[in-house]
C-alpha positions in Angstrom: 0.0 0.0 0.0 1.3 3.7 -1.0 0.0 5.1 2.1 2.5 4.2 5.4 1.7 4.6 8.8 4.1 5.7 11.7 1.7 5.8 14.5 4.1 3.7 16.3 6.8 6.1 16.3 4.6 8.8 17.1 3.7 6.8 20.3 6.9 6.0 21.1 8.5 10.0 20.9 5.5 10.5 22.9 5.7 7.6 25.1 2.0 6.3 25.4 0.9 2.8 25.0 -1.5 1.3 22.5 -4.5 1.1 25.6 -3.8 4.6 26.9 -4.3 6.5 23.5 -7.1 4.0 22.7 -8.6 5.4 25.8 -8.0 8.6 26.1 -9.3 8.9 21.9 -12.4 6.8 22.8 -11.6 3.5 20.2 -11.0 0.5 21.1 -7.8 -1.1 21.4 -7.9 -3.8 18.6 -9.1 -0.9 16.4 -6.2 1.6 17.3 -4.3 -1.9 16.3 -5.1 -2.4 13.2 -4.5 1.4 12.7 -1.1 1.4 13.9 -0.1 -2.0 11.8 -1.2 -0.5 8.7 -4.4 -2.7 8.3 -6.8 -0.4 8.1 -8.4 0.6 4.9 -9.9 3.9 6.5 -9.7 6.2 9.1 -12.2 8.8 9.9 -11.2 12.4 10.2 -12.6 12.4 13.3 -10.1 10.1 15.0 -7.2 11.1 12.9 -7.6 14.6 14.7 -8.1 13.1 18.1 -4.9 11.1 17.9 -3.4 14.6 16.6 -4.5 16.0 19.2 -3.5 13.5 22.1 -0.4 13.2 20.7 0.1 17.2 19.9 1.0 16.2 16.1 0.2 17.0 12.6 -1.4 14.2 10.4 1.3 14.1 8.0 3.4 13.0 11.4 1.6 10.2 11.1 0.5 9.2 7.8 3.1 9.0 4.5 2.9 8.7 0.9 5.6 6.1 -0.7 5.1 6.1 -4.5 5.1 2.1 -5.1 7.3 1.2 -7.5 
């Protein structure tokens, strides 16, 4: 997929676990997951800015574009 994500980098500069930002953004865990491997084949605007938000970032911190060659 062209689109990467580095959710878990952003976690780790910020040093928050997979449960707490699930919490604090109001999703569940195994959705945050699937977010944060990559699986997901959407994410609403509204979560994008609550993890933004909780984690005092800008979207593009989180999400990349890598042409696929």
């Amino acid at each position: 997929m062209a689109i990467i994500v580095n959710l878990d980098v952003m976690m780790a500069k910020r040093k928050i676990s997979l449960g707490e930002l699930a919490e604090r953004i109001g999703i569940t865990p195994a959705n945050l997951s699937i977010l944060k491997t990559g699986k997901a084949k959407a994410i609403r605007f509204s979560t994008l800015e609550a993890i933004c938000k909780e984690l005092d970032c800008q979207p593009a911190d989180i999400l990349e574009f890598q042409h696929e060659e």
